[in-house]
C-alpha positions in Angstrom: 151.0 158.1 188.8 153.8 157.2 191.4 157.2 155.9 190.0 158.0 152.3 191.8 160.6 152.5 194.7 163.0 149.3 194.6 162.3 147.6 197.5 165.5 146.5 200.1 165.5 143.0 198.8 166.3 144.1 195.2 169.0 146.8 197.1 170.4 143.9 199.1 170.7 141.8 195.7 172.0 144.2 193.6 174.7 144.9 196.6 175.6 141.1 196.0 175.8 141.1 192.6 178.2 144.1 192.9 180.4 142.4 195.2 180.4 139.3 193.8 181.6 141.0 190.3 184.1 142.4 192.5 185.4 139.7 194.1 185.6 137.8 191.0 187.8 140.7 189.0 190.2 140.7 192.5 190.2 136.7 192.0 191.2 137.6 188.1 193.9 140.2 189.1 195.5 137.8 192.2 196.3 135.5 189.6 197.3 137.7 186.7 199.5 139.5 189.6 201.3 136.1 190.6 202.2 135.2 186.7 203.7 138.1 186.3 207.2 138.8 186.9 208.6 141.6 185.4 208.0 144.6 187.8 206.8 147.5 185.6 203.7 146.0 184.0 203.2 144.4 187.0 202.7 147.8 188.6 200.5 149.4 186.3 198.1 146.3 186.7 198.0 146.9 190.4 196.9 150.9 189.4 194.8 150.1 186.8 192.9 147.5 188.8 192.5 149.8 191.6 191.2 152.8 190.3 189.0 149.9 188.7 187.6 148.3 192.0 187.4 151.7 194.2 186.4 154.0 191.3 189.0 156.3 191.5 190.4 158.9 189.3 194.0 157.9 190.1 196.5 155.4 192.1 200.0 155.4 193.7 201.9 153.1 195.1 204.6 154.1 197.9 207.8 151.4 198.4 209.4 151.8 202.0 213.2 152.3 201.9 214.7 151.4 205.1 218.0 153.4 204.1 216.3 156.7 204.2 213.3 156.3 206.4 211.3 157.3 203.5 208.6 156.5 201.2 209.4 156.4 197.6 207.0 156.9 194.7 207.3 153.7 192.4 204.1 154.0 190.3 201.5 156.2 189.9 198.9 157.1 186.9 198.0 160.3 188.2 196.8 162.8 185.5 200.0 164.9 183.8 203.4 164.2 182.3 205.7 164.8 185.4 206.2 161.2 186.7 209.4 161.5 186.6 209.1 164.9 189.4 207.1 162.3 191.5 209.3 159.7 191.1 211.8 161.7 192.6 210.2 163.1 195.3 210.3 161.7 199.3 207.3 161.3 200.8 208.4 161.4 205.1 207.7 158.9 207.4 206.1 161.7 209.4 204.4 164.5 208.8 202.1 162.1 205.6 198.8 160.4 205.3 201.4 157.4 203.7 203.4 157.9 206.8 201.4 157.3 209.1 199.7 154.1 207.4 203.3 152.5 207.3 203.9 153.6 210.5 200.6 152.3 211.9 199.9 149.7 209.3 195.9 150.5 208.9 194.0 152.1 206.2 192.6 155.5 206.6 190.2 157.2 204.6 190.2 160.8 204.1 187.2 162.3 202.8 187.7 166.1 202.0 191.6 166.4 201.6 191.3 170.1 201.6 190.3 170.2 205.0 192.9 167.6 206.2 196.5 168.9 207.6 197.7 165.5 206.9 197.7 165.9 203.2 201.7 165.8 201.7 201.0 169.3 199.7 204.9 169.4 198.1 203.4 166.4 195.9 200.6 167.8 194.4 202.8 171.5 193.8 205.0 169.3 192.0 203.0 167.4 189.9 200.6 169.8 189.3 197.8 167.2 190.9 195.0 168.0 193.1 193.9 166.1 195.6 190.6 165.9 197.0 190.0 163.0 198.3 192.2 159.8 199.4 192.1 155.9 200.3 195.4 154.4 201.7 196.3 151.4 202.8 199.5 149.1 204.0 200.9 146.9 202.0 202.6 144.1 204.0 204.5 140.7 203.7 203.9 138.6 207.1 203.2 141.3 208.8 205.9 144.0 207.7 204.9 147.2 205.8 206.6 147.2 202.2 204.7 150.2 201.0 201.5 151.9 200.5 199.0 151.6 197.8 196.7 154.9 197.5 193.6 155.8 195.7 193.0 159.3 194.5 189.9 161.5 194.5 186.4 158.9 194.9 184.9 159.6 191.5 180.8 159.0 192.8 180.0 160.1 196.7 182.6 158.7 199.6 184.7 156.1 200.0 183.2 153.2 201.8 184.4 150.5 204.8 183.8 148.2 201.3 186.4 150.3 199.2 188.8 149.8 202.3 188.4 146.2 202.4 188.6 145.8 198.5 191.7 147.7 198.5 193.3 146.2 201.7 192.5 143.0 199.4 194.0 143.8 196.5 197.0 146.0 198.5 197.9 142.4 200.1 198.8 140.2 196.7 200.3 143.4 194.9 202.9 143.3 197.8 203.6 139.1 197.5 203.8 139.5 193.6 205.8 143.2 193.8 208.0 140.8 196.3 208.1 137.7 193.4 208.9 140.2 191.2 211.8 142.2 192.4 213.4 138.2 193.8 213.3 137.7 189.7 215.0 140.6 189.0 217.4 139.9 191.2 217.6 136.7 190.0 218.2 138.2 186.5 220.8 140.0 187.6 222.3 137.7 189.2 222.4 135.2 186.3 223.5 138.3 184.1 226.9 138.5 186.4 227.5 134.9 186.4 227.6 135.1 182.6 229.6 137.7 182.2 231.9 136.5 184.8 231.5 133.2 183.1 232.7 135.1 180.1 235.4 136.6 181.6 236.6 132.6 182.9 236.0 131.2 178.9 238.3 134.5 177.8 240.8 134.0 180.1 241.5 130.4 179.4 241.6 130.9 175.7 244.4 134.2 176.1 246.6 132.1 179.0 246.7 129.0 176.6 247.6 130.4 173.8 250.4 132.7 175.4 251.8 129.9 177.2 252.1 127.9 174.0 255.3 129.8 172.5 257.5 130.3 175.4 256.5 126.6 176.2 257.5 125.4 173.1 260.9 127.2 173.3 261.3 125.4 176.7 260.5 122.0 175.3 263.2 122.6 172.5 265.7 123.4 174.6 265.1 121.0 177.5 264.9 118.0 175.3 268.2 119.3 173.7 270.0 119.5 177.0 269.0 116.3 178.5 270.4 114.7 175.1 273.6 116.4 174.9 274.2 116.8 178.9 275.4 113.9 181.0 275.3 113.4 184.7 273.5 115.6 187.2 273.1 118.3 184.2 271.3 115.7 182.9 269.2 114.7 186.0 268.6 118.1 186.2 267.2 119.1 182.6 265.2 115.6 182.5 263.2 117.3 186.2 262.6 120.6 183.6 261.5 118.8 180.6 258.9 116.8 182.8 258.1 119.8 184.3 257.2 121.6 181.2 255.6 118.0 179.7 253.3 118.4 182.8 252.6 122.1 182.0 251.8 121.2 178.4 248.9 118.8 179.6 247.6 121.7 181.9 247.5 123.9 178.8 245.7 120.9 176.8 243.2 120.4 179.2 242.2 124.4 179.4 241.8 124.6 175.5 239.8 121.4 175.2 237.9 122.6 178.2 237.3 125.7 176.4 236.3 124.3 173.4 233.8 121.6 175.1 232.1 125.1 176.3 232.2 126.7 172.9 230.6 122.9 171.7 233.3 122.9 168.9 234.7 119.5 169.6 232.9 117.8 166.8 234.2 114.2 166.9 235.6 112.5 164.3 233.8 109.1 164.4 234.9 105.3 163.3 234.1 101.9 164.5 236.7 100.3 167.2 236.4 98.2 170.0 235.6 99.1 173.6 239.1 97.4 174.1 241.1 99.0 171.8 240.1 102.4 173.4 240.8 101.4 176.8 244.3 100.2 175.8 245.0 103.7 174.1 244.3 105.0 177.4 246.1 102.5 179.8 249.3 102.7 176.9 249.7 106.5 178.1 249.1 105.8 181.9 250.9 102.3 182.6 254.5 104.2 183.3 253.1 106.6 186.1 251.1 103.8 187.7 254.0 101.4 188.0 256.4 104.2 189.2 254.2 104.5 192.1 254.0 100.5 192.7 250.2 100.4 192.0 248.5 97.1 190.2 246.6 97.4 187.3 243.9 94.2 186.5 242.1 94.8 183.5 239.6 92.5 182.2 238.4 93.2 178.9 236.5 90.1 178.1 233.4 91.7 177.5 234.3 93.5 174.7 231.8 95.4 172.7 232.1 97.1 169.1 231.4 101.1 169.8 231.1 104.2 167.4 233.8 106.9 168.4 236.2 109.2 167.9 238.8 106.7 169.6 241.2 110.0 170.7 238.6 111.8 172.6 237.5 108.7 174.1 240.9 108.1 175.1 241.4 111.1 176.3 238.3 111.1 178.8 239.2 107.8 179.9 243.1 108.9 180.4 242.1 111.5 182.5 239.6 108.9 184.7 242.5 107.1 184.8 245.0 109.6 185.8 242.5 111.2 188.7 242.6 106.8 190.1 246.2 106.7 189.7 246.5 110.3 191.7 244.4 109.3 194.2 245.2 105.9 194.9 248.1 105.7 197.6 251.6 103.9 196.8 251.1 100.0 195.9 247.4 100.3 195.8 245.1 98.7 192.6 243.3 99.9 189.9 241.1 97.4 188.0 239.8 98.5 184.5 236.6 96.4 183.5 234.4 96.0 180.5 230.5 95.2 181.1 228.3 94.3 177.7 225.0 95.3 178.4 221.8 95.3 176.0 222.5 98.6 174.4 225.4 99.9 175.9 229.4 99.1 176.8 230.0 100.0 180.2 234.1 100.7 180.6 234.6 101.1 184.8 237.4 101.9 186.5 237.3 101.2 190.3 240.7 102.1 192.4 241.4 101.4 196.0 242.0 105.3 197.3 241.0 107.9 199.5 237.3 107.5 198.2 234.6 110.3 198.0 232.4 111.8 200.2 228.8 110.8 198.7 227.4 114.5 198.9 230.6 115.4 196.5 229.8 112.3 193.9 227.8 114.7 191.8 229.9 117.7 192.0 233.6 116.4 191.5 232.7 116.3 187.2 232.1 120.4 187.9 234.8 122.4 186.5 237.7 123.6 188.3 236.3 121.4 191.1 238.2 120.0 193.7 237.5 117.7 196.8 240.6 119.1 198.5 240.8 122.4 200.1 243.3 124.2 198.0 245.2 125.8 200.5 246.3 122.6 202.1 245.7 119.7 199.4 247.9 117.2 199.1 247.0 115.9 195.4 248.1 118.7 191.8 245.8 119.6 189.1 243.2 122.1 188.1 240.1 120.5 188.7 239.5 120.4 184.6 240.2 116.8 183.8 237.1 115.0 185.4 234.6 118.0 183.4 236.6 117.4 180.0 235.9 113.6 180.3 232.3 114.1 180.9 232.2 116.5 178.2 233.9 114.4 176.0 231.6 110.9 176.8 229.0 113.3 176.3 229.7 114.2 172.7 229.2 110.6 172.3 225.6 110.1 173.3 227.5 108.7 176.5 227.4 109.0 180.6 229.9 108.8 183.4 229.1 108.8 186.5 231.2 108.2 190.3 230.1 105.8 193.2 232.4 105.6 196.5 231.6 104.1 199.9 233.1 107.7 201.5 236.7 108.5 202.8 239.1 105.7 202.4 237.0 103.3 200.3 237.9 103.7 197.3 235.9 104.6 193.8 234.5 103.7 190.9 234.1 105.5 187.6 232.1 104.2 185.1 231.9 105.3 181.4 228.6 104.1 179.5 228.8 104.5 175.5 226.4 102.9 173.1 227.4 99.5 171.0 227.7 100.7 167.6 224.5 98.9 165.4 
């Protein structure tokens, strides 16, 4: 009896079976590839999947390092337990099979690696790997070569125009997600550093304030002492230090409720109290400085509303809305403070006639340590905390601020939302 030869048809279909099995494990990897983002298991997918597709014993994958002019072994689960002697090892831009597929950005196939000059041999000596056969092919992002991916030693009969293709496949999204992932690293890192540093900012605010606090206190004693017991210009002249240091006490305020707004340790102390009543706190602290530079204050409180607070950190977020007005509101200009009742919330706004504010800066003046003013040739004092604590502290209070301004020299309004109190 004769045994039954397939015929082409059933070659040609079982050929399209194969590749379509292929095609849908490279469609399985290019999106296993693209959700991953850290970059070591992300490498040992790409190896695994192509000793997988190509049926080879082993896999590499080359980096380019433009420093050096080298190629740089990143991955690779070649047989043995001396990675880390690969690892270390160069592979030249000339004078190498991975070379000279950067160089030319192709794939080449070598067949019988023992008759093939182009072979790297210091690998292999070093690993204690040999290599009989090899696939390799360029790994590039729009064009430029990032690296190589390699196949080791065909495991059934010779590499194939098919294994080229799958590999030049699966070589193109290991180098967009190898790219992903190194741009998350990176952006790891870079968050890592803007902690710490953010650390270092929280640390040094919390040291400075509490040092200042003794010697400041020692200054306040003294100064209010003198400008009691002294007379004349002595007196003129310790009334100018004890304002001074009364100003330097608010800086040091502001830094330690800034600091504890970041910590979230201001817990407020909450009572019942009128919209109006809060507003006045603020504009009882405030009404001095706004008269001594000749500026108006309307207020118009007749749409009062009942609100649950703590009425000193209310006030305090409202002083300092109302202290960056009076600051940036030129000599006889106005400042009108109004109440608005709406269905669920008391809106307290405070609009000024000063140098306005740019509208792509409306967002980030409540950032802290802000300041619209270039510091090297501002006009106007301050840190750049006050506007951050009074978001912080409307916040705390299931509240919103926001800014609006027409731009430079229109003026602006600040407006505080809290909830009515049920």
């Amino acid at each position: 009896m004769f045994a039954c030869m397939p015929d082409d048809s059933t070659l040609r279909l079982t050929d399209l079976v194969r590749q379509n099995a292929i095609f849908q494990r490279l469609l399985e990897i290019s999106l296993a590839l693209n959700s991953a983002l850290a970059l070591k298991p992300l490498l040992d997918e790409i190896l695994l999947a192509t000793c997988e597709i190509v049926n080879s014993e082993a896999a590499s994958i080359l980096l380019y390092m433009a420093n050096t002019n080298e190629l740089r072994f990143v991955a690779s689960n070649t047989p043995g337990e001396n990675h880390e002697v690969l690892m270390r090892t160069p592979v030249p831009m000339e004078g190498s099979v991975a070379g000279q597929i950067a160089r030319e950005n192709r794939p080449i196939i070598i067949q019988n690696a023992a008759e093939d000059a182009r072979i790297y041999r210091p690998v292999d000596i070093r690993i204690g790997f040999h290599t009989r056969s090899l696939l390799g092919v360029p790994m590039h992002i729009k064009g430029n070569v990032i690296g190589v991916l390699e196949a080791l030693n065909k495991r059934d009969g010779l590499w194939t125009s098919d294994d080229a293709r799958y590999a030049t496949i699966l070589a193109s999204h290991a180098a967009v997600a190898i790219q992903n992932a190194r741009q998350a690293e990176a952006l790891r890192k870079a968050y890592a550093e803007l902690n710490k540093l953010d650390k270092l900012k929280t640390d040094f605010i919390a040291i400075a304030s509490h040092e200042l606090r003794t010697p400041l206190s020692v200054i306040l004693g003294y100064a209010s002492f003198l400008k009691e017991e002294a007379h004349g210009e002595t007196s003129e002249l310790a009334t100018a230090v004890l304002n001074s240091a009364l100003q330097l006490r608010s800086i040091i305020e502001d830094m330690t409720n800034l600091r504890f707004l970041q910590q979230g340790a201001l817990e407020p102390v909450c009572e019942h109290v009128s919209a109006a009543q809060v507003v006045r706190m603020a504009l009882n602290e405030l009404q001095a400085l706004a008269q001594a530079k000749g500026q108006r204050l309307v207020l118009d409180l007749a749409q009062d509303a009942p609100i649950y607070v703590d009425r000193a950190k209310v006030s305090m977020a409202l002083v300092n809305i109302l202290n960056n007005a009076i600051k940036f509101t030129p000599q006889g200009g106005e400042i009108r403070v109004s109440l608005e009742r709406r269905p669920r919330e008391v809106w307290i706004r405070v609009a000024d006639s000063g140098v306005g504010i740019p509208p792509e800066l409306l967002d980030k003046i409540f950032d802290e340590f802000f300041q619209v003013e270039d510091h090297m040739t501002r006009r106007h004092n301050g840190m750049g905390i006050g506007l951050a604590i009074a978001r912080g502290m409307v916040e705390a209070h299931r509240g919103r601020v926001w800014a609006e301004s027409g731009g430079k020299g229109q003026g602006s309004t600040f407006t505080v939302a809290l909830p009515i109190a049920q």
